[in-house]
C-alpha positions in Angstrom: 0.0 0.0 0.0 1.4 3.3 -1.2 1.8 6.3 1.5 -1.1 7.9 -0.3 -3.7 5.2 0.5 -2.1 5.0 4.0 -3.0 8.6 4.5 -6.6 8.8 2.8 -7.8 5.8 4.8 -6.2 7.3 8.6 -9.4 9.1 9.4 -11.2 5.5 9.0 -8.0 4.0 11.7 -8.9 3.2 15.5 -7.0 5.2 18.0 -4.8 1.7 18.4 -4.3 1.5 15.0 -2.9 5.2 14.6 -0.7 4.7 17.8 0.9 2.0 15.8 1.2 3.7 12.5 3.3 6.4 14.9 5.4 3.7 16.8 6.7 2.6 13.5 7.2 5.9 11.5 9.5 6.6 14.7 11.3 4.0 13.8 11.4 4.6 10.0 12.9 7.9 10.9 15.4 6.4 12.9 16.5 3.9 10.9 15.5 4.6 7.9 16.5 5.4 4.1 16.4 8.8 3.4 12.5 7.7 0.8 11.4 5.6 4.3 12.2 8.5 6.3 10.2 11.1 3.8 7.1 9.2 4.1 7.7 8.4 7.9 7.2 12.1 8.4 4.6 12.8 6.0 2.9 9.6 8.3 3.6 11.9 11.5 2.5 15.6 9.9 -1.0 13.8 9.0 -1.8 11.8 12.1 -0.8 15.4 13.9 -3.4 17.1 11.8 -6.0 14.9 11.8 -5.6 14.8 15.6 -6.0 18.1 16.0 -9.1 18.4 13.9 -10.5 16.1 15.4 -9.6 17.5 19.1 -11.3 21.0 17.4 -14.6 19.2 16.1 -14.6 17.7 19.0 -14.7 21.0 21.4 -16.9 22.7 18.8 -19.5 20.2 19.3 -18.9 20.2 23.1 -19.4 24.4 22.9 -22.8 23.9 21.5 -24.4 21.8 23.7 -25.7 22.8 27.2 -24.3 21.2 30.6 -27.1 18.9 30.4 -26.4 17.5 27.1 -22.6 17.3 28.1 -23.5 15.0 30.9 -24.9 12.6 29.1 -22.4 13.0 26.1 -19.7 12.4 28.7 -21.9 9.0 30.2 -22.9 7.7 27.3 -18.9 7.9 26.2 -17.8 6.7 29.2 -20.7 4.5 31.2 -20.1 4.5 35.3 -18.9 1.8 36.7 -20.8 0.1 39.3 -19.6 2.0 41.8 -19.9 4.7 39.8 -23.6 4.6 40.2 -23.4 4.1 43.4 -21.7 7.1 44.1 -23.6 9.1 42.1 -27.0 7.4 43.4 -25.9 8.1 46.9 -26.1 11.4 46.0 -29.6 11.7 44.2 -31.1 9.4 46.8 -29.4 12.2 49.7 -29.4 15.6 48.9 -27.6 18.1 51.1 -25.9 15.4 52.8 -22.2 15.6 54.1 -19.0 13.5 52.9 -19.5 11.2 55.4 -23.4 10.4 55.2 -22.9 10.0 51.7 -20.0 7.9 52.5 -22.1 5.7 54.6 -24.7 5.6 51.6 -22.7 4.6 49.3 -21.5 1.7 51.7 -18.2 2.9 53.2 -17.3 4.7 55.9 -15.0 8.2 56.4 -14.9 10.3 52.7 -14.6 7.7 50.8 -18.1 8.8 48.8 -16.4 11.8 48.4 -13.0 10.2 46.5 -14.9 8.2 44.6 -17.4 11.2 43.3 -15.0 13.4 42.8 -12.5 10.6 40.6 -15.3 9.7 38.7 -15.7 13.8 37.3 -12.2 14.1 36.9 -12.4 11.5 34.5 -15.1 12.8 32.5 -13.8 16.2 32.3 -12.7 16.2 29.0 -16.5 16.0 28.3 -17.7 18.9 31.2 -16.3 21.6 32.3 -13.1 22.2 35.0 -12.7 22.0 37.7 -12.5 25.1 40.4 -9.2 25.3 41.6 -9.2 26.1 45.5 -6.5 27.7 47.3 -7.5 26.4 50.9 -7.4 22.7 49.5 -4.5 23.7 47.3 -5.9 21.8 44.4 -8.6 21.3 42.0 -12.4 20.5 43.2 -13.5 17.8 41.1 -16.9 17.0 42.8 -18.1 20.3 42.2 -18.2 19.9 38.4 -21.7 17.9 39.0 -22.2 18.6 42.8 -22.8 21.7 44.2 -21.6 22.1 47.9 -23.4 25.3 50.4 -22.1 27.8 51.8 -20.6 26.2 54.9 -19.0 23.7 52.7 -19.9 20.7 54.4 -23.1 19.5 52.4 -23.5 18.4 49.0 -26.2 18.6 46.7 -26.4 17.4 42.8 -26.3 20.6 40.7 -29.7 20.6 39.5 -29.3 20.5 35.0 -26.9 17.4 36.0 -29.8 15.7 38.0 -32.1 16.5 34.9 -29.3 14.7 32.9 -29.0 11.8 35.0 -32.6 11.5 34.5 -32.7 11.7 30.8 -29.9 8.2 31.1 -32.3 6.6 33.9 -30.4 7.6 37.0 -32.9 8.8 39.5 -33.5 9.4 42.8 -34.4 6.3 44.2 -37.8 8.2 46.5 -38.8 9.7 42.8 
């Protein structure tokens, strides 16, 4: 297959596939005859810019939709785990509730609702929004992408278009 096909058919690749391509263009352009190592490159310089359009279509879309419909974009990707749910049922099922009720919901005991919560956002971020960084903590506050927390800081509440979006994928508050 010539380098042309290679490149007209990378949009069509898996991400797995692509990583490969790039693992051995590196070593075409190590090792390499000077015709190996031209198309190596050209290899790199198109994966790079399909990447990056696709990273841009990708933020577009996420710009138009509200933080509803990013919510369920960002489940729907990337489906809780089991304890996933749990955590985030824990939650619906206990509004304004502290890290360590919700801990004891969610079947564990000192803030461990709260680790799990707050991992589980962080790994859909790409999807919502960022996190607040807070000085007292000195670090980012990933439970309040989808939780809101009052004034005191001690009790959390789902913030409520996230609630609505856990509704539209069939997580609900288990008294509704």
């Amino acid at each position: 297959m010539s380098i042309e096909q290679i490149l007209a058919k990378l949009p069509e690749k898996s991400a797995e596939q692509r990583q490969k391509f790039r693992t051995n263009a590196a070593r075409a352009l190590e090792t390499g005859n000077a015709a190996r190592k031209a198309e190596a490159q050209a290899l790199v310089t198109a994966l790079d810019a399909l990447e990056a359009a696709e990273e841009q279509a990708f933020s577009d879309r996420l710009a138009a939709m509200s933080r509803a419909e990013k919510v369920i974009a960002a489940f729907r990707a990337h489906p809780p785990t089991k304890t996933e749910a749990k955590a985030i049922q824990a939650l619906l099922d206990h509004p304004g509730s502290t890290s360590s009720e919700l801990s004891v919901a969610f079947g564990g005991r000192g803030q461990i609702w709260h680790r799990w919560f707050g991992d589980l956002c962080k790994k859909r971020q790409d999807y919502l929004w960022p996190a607040a960084y807070v000085e007292k903590r000195d670090g980012y506050f990933y439970s309040g992408i989808l939780a809101d927390l009052d004034s005191d800081g001690n009790r959390f509440t789902m913030k409520p278009d996230v609630a609505e979006a856990f509704a539209a994928l069939g997580i609900k508050p288990r008294s509704a």
